[in-house]
N, C-alpha and C positions, 0 to 999 in steps of 0.2 A: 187310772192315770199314774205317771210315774212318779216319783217323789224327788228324785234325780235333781240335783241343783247345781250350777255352775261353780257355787263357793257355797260353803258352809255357813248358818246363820252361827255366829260368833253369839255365846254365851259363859256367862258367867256372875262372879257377884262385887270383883274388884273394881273396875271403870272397863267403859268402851271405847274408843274413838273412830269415826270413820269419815274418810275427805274425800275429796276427786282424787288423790296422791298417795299413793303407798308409803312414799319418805314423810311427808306431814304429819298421815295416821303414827306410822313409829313416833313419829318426835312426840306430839302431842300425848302417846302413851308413856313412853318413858317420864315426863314429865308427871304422872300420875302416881310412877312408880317412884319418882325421888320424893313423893310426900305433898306433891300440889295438886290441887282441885280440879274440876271440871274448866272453872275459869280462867284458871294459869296453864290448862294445857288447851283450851282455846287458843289462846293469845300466838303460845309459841307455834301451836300448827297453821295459825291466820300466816303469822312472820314468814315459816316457813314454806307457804303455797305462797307469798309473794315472788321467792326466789327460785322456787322450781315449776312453777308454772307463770311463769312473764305474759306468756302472753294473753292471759284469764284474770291479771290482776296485779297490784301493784298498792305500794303505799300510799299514795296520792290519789287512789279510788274513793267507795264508797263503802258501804257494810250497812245494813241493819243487821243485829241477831236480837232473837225470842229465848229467853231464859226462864229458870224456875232458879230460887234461889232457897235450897232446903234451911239456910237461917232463921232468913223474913218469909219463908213460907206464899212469895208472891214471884207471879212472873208477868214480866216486863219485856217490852220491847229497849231494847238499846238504837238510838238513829243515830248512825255514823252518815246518815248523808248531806254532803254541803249544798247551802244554797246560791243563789244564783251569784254572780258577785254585784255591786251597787251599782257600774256604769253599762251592765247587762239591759238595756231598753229594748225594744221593739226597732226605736225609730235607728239605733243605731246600727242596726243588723241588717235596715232594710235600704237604708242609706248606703250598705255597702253590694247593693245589688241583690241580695240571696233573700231567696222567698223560703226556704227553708235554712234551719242553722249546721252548718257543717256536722257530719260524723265524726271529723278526723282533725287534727290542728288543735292551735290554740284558741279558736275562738269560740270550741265547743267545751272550755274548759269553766267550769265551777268551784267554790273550797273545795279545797282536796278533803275529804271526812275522814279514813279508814284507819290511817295510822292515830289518832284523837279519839276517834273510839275504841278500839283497843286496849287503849291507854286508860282510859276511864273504865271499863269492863274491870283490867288488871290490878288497877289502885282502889276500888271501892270492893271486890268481889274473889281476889285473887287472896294467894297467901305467899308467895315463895316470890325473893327479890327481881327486878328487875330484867340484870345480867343473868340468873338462870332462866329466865324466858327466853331471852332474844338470841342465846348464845350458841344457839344448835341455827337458826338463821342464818348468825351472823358466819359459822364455820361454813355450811354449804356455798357462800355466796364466796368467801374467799378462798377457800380449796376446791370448792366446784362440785358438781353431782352429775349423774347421768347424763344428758339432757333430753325432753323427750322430744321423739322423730316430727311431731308438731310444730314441736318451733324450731325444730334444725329448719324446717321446711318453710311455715315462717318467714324466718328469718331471711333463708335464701330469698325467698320468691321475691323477695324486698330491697335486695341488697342494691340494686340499683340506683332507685329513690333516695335509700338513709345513703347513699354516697352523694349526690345529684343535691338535694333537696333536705336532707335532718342529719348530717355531720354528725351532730352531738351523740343519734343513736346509731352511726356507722359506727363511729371508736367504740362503743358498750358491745354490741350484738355481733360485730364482724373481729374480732380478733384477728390481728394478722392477715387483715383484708381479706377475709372469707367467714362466708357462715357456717357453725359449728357440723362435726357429723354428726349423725342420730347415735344415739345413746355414747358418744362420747365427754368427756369431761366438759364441763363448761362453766368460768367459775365470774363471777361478778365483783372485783374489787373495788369499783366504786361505792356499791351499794353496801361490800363489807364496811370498808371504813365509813359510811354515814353511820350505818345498824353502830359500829362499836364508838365512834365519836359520842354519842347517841348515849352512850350508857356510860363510858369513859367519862364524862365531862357530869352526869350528875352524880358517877359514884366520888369524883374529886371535892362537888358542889356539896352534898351532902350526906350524913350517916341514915338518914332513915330512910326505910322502904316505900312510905308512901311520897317523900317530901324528893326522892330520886328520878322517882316515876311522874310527877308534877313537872319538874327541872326538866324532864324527854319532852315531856309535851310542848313546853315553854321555849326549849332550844328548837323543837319542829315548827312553830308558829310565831315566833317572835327573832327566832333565836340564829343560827347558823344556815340550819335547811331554809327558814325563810330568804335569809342574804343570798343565797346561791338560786336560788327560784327568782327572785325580784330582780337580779341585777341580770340576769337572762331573759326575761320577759321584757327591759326596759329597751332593750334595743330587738328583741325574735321580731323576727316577720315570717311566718313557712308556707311552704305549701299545705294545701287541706284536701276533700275530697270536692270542694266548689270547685277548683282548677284555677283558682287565685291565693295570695298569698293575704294569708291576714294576721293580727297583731291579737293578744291577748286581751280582757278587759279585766281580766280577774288582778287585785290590787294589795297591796303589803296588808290596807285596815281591814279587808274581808277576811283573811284567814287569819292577823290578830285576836279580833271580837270573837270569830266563832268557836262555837266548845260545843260536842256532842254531846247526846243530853237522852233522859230516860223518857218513857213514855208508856201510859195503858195500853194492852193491847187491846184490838178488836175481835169481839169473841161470838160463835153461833153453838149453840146446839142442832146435833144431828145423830139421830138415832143410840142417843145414849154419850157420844161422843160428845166434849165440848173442845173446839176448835181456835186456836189462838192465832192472831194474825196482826203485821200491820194497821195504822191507820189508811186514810185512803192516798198520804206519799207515796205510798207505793202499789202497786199491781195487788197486793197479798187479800183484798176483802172480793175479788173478783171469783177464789177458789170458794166464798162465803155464799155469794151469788149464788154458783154454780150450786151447791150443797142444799143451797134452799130452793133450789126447781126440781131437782133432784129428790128433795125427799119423800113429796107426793105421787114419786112412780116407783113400782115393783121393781126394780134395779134383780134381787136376791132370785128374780125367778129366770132370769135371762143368764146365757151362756155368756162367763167374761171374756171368753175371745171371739161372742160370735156380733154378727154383722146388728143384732137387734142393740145391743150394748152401746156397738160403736156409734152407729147411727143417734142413740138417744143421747149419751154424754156428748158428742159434738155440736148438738145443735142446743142444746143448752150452757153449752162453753159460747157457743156465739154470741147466746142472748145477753150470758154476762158481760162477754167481751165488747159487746155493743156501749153497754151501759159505763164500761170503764170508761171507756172515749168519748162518750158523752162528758160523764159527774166526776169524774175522781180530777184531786190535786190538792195541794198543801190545804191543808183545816186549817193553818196559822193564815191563810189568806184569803179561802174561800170558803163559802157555806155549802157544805155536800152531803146530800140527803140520804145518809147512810141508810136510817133509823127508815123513811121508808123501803128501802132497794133491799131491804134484809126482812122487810116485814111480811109473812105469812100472807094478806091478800095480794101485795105484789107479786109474790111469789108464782100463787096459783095464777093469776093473770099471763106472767110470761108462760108458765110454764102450758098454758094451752092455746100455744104457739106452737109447740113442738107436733109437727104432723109425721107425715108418710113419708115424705119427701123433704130432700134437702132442699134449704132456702138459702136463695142467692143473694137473698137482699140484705142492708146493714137494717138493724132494729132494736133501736135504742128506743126502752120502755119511756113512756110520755108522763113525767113526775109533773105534778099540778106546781104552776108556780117556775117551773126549769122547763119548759117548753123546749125553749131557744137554745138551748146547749144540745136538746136531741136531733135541733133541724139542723145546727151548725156542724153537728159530725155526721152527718145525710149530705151537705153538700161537700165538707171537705172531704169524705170518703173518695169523692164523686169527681174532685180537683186532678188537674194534670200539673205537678207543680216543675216540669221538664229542669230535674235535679241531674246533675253530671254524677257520672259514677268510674269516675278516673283513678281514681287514686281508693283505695282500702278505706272503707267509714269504719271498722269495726263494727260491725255487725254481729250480735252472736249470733252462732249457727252451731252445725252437728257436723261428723264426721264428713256426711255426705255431700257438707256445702263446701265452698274455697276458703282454705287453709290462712287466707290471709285475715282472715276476721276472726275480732276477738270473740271472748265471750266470759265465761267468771266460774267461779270456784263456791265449792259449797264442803260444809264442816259440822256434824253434830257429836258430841262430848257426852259421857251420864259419867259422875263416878259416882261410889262407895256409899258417898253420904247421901243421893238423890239429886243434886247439884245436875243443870240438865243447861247445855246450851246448843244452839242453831244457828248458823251464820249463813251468808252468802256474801263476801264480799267479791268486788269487782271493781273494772273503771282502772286507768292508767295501764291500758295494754298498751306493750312495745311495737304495735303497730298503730295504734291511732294517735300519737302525740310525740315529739320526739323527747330523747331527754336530755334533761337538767344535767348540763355538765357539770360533772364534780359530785354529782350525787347517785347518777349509776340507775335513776326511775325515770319515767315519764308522768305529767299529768294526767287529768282525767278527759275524757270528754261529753261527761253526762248530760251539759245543753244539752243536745238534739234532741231529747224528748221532748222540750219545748216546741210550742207556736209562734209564729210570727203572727199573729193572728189575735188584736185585742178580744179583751171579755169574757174569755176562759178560764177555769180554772187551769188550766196548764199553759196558759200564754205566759210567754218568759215576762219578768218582771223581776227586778233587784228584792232578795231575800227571798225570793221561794224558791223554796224544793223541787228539782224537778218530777214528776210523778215517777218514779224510778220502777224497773222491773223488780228487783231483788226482793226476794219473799222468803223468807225461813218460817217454820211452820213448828207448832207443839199443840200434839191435841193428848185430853186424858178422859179417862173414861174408872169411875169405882177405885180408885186408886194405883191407877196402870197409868202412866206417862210416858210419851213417846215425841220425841223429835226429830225432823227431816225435809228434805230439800234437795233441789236441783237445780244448776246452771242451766242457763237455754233461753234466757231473754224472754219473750212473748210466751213462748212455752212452758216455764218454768210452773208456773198454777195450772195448767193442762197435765202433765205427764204426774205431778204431785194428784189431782184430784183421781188419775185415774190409777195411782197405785192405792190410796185412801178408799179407794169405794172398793177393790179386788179386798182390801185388808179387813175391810169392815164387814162384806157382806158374803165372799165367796171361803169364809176359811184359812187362805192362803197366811203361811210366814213371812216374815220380814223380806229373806231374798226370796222365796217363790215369787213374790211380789216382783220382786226388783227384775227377774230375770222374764217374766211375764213380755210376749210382745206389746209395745206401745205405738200409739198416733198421736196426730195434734192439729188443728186446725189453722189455715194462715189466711182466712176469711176477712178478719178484720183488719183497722190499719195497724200497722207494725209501728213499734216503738220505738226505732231506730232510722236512721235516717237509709236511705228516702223514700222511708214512710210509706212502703205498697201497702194496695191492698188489693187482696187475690180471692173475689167473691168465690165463695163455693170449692176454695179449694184445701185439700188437706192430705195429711203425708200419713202412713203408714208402712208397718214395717210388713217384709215381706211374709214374715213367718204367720201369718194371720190364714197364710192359702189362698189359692184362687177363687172360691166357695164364696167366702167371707167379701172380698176384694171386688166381685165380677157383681152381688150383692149390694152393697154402696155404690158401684156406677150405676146400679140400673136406679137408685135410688135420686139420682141426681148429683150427687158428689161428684167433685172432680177431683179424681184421686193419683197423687203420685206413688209410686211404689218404692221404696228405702229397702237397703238393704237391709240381711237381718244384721241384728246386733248393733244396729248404727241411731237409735231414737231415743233419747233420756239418760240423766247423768245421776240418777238418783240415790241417797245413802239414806241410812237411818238407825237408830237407836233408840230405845225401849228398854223401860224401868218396868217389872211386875209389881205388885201391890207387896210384895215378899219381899224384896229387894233385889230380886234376880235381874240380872241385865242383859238382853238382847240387841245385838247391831246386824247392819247388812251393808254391803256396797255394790252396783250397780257392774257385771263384766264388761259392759260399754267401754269402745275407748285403750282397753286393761292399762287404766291407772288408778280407778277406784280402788278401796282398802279396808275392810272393816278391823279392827283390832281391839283385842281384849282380852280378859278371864275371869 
C-alpha cells in the first residue's frame, strides 16, 4: 500500500491549528505565535471563518466546542447554543398554517449563541486582549479576502430573491448590484465596523482585559448590535422557504437573559479510547451509540475500504440514528435515557440487529418507560408533511448537493502547553436569513430542528435548545489527546465515527485518515428542514470501486455514487503523551488547512 498523502500530517511541538479555511488556520496560528493560547487563537480563527466563509456561518449562529484546559486539568463542553425564544409555542407556528417550522426566515430564528460564547471561551480561558483577537477579522472583513467560488456562486444563484425579497442582504452580498467573482476580493464593511465598534467602544469603556471583553458581550446583547436587530425585527416580515412571509418571535428579553455557559461532557469508553462529547442538545452522544454497537464486533479484521466495513458501520449508524429521533433533546427540559442507550446490555441488544442485509426500516430501540417517543418517530418517519421547497432552507450539504444551502465550519487548536480546543460553529448563513442592516450578518435559523408536534423532547417549546447537529469531539487514550470534527449536518457523527474507527483500529495517520474514501447514510429523518427521510439509502464515494459499490446493492442498499473527493470536511489535531503535536485537514473542497510546528 502506498504511503502517498494528499498533504502532509503537520507536526511539531509549538501549536497546531486546522479549520475548513486556510486564512483562519494562518490567523489562528499567528495568534499562537504573538504569545496567545489555544483559546485566543480559537477565538480569532471562530471570528475569522465568520468572514471568509458567510455562507457556513455567522455571528448570530451557534457553537458548542469540547476543550481540555491544561490549567484546571479538565475538559468541558462550552454551549454556545441559544434557545428557543419565549413566544416560540407550538400553537403559534401552527396558527400560521406550517406543519413544519421554516428552514429559512425569520421565523426559524433562535438567541443568536456564537458570538457569547466566544466571548466567554476568551475572558475565562484566553490571555491576550480583546483587539488582538478580533483584529485579523475585523481587517479581512474591511479590506476584503479572496472569496471563495462557493459563495461567489451562492451568492449569484440568489441574487434575485435578496433583490425581490431580503434587500438588506442585496446591499451586503451584491456589491454594485452584482455578485462577487470567485476568488476575487470581497470585502464586508458593515461587519468591519460592528467587529471594530465592538472593541472600540469597550477599549474607551474600559482598561482591563477581562472587564473589555464583558463590555462586547454586553454591547452585543443589550447594547448597540441588540438596537439594530430589534428595531429590524419590529417592523421584518420576509419571505422564508414556507412560500409566505412571516415575522420573527425571537425578543430584546431572550437575548438580554441569555449567557452561554459551561457544561460536563458526555463521555464512553472504547477500546482503550475515552471519548468526549455533548450532552443529548446536540446529535454528539449518537457517535457514542454508534461506538457501543460497534465494540462487540471485529471491525480490526475487515478491509477499511471494503464492502464488509461499510455495510457494518452503516447499519449500526442507523440504529443510533434511530434512537437520536427518538430520545435526544434539552436535559434542562426533558429526561433522556442516556445511561440506558449507552449501556453495555442495550448495546448488545441493538447490536444483533445488524444482519446480512440492509434494513429499510426506522428502528428506534424500545427503552422501558419511553415506549411512546419510539412509536412517535415510526409514525412521523412515516408523515408526508407536503413542505414547499421554493425558496433555499439551508440545508447543509456537500460539494455534490446545490450550492445554495448552507451548512457550518469546523476548528481544532493544541498549543505548547496542551491547551486543546474543538469547535463547530454555524447557523446565520447568508442564505437562510436576510441581514441586519447596519450590521453586515444575518440571523440564525436553528428552529427547524424543532416539532410542531407536542410531547417530545424536541417539540419547540420557549427556552429549549433545539437538538442541534454541531458535534466537536476529543478523545484520549494513556496520555495522547486528540481533537476533531466536521461540518455536514446529519453527517457530521457518520464521517467523524468513521475516520475514528480507520484511526483506532487499521493503523492509519491523522491525514491517511482524512484522505481515506468516505460514506454516510440518509436513512433516517434529516434534521433540517423538510425533514426527509430516505429509507435505505446512502451515498458513497466513488473511489471505493465498483467491487465494493455493486457489493452493497446486492446487499440491499440503495446506493448513490459521489464523486471522489466530494464526502466529509474533516480536520484534526493530536497531542502525544511527549508533547508532540500532530494536525491534519481534510483536501475536500481545498479549503481545508492544517498549520503548525
Amino acid at each position: 500500500m502506498s504511503d502517498f498523502t494528499t498533504r502532509p500530517e503537520i507536526r511539531g511541538t509549538f501549536g497546531v491549528v486546522t479549520s475548513t479555511h486556510w486564512i483562519a488556520s494562518a490567523v489562528g496560528f499567528g495568534i499562537l505565535e504573538k504569545g496567545g493560547n489555544a483559546f485566543d487563537a480559537a477565538v480569532a480563527t471562530a471570528m475569522t471563518l465568520q468572514v471568509v466563509e458567510p455562507h457556513l456561518n455567522g455571528p448570530a449562529g451557534d457553537m458548542p466546542a469540547i476543550f481540555h484546559s491544561a490549567k484546571t486539568g479538565k475538559t468541558q463542553v462550552l454551549c454556545a447554543q441559544g434557545p428557543a425564544p419565549a413566544a416560540a409555542t407550538i400553537e403559534h407556528y401552527t396558527g400560521l398554517g406550517l406543519n413544519l417550522i421554516p428552514g429559512s426566515g425569520l421565523l426559524a430564528t433562535v438567541v443568536p449563541g456564537a458570538f457569547d460564547g466566544w466571548m466567554l471561551m476568551l475572558r475565562d480561558h484566553g490571555a491576550l486582549p480583546l483587539r488582538d483577537v478580533m483584529e485579523p477579522a475585523i481587517t479581512y472583513a474591511r479590506d476584503g479576502h479572496p472569496v471563495l467560488p462557493r459563495v461567489a456562486h451562492t451568492i449569484a444563484g440568489l441574487q434575485e430573491f435578496f433583490e425581490e425579497e431580503w434587500p438588506s442582504s442585496a446591499e451586503t452580498w451584491l456589491p454594485d448590484g452584482k455578485a462577487p467573482e470567485p476568488h476575487g476580493n470581497f470585502a464586508n464593511p458593515a461587519l468591519a465596523a460592528t467587529y471594530e465598534r465592538l472593541v472600540t467602544d469597550a477599549e474607551a469603556a474600559h482598561d482591563g482585559r477581562v472587564e473589555q471583553i464583558d463590555a462586547a458581550r454586553h454591547a452585543w446583547r443589550q447594547g448597540f448590535v441588540a438596537d439594530r436587530i430589534f428595531g429590524y425585527l419590529a417592523e421584518a416580515v420576509v419571505m422564508d422557504v414556507s412560500g409566505q412571509r412571516n415575522k420573527a418571535v425571537l425578543a430584546r428579553d431572550d437575548m438580554a437573559q441569555w449567557r452561554a455557559r459551561y457544561e460536563e461532557p458526555l463521555s464512553y469508553n472504547y477500546h482503550g479510547w475515552t471519548i468526549h462529547k455533548t450532552q443529548a442538545w446536540s446529535q454528539g452522544p449518537v457517535l457514542l451509540q454508534a461506538l457501543a454497537i460497534l465494540k462487540g464486533i471485529d471491525l480490526a479484521s475487515m478491509d477499511p475500504n471494503g464492502a464488509d466495513f461499510v455495510h457494518t458501520v452503516i447499519e449500526a449508524m442507523k440504529l443510533a440514528y434511530a434512537d437520536r429521533e427518538a430520545y435526544y433533546g434539552d436535559p434542562d427540559h426533558s429526561d433522556i435515557p442516556m445511561d440506558y442507550l449507552l449501556s453495555d446490555a442495550y448495546a448488545a441488544e441493538r447490536r444483533a440487529l445488524i444482519g446480512a442485509e440492509a434494513s429499510l426500516d426506522q428502528r428506534p430501540g424500545r427503552v422501558p418507560g419511553y415506549e411512546h417517543l419510539a412509536d412517535a418517530y415510526i409514525a412521523r418517519a412515516a408523515r408526508d408533511f407536503q413542505a414547499s421547497t421554493g425558496v433555499s432552507a439551508g440545508e447543509p450539504t456537500m460539494s455534490h448537493l446545490t450550492e445554495k444551502r448552507g451548512d457550518t465550519v469546523h476548528l481544532d487548536v493544541i498549543d505548547r502547553w496542551g491547551n486543546m480546543v474543538a469547535a463547530t460553529p454555524s447557523g446565520g448563513w447568508l442564505q437562510s436569513s436576510p441581514v441586519i442592516p447596519g450590521l453586515g450578518f444575518p440571523l440564525n435559523s436553528r428552529a427547524q430542528m424543532f416539532w410542531l408536534e407536542p410531547g417530545l423532547p424536541t417539540s419547540l417549546a420557549p427556552g429549549r435548545r433545539p437538538r442541534t447537529t454541531l458535534t466537536p469531539s476529543l478523545a484520549e487514550k494513556d496520555g495522547t489527546q486528540m481533537v476533531f470534527g466536521t461540518p455536514g449536518g446529519d453527517q457530521q457523527d457518520q464521517w467523524q465515527l468513521i475516520w475514528f474507527l480507520r484511526f483506532v483500529h487499521f493503523g492509519l495517520d491523522l491525514q491517511e485518515c482524512m484522505d481515506a474514501p468516505l460514506f454516510h447514510s440518509m436513512h433516517f429523518q434529516g434534521s433540517f428542514y423538510p425533514r426527509a427521510v430516505q429509507p435505505g439509502e446512502m451515498m458513497i464515494e466513488a473511489t471505493f470501486g465498483d467491487t465494493v459499490i455493486d457489493d452493497l446493492k446486492a446487499r440491499g442498499h440503495k446506493v448513490t455514487v459521489a464523486d471522489p473527493w466530494t464526502v466529509g470536511r474533516l480536520t484534526a489535531a493530536l497531542r502525544e503523551h511527549d508533547g508532540t503535536l500532530r494536525a491534519a485537514a481534510t483536501p475536500r473542497l481545498m479549503q481545508a488547512y492544517a498549520v503548525g510546528r
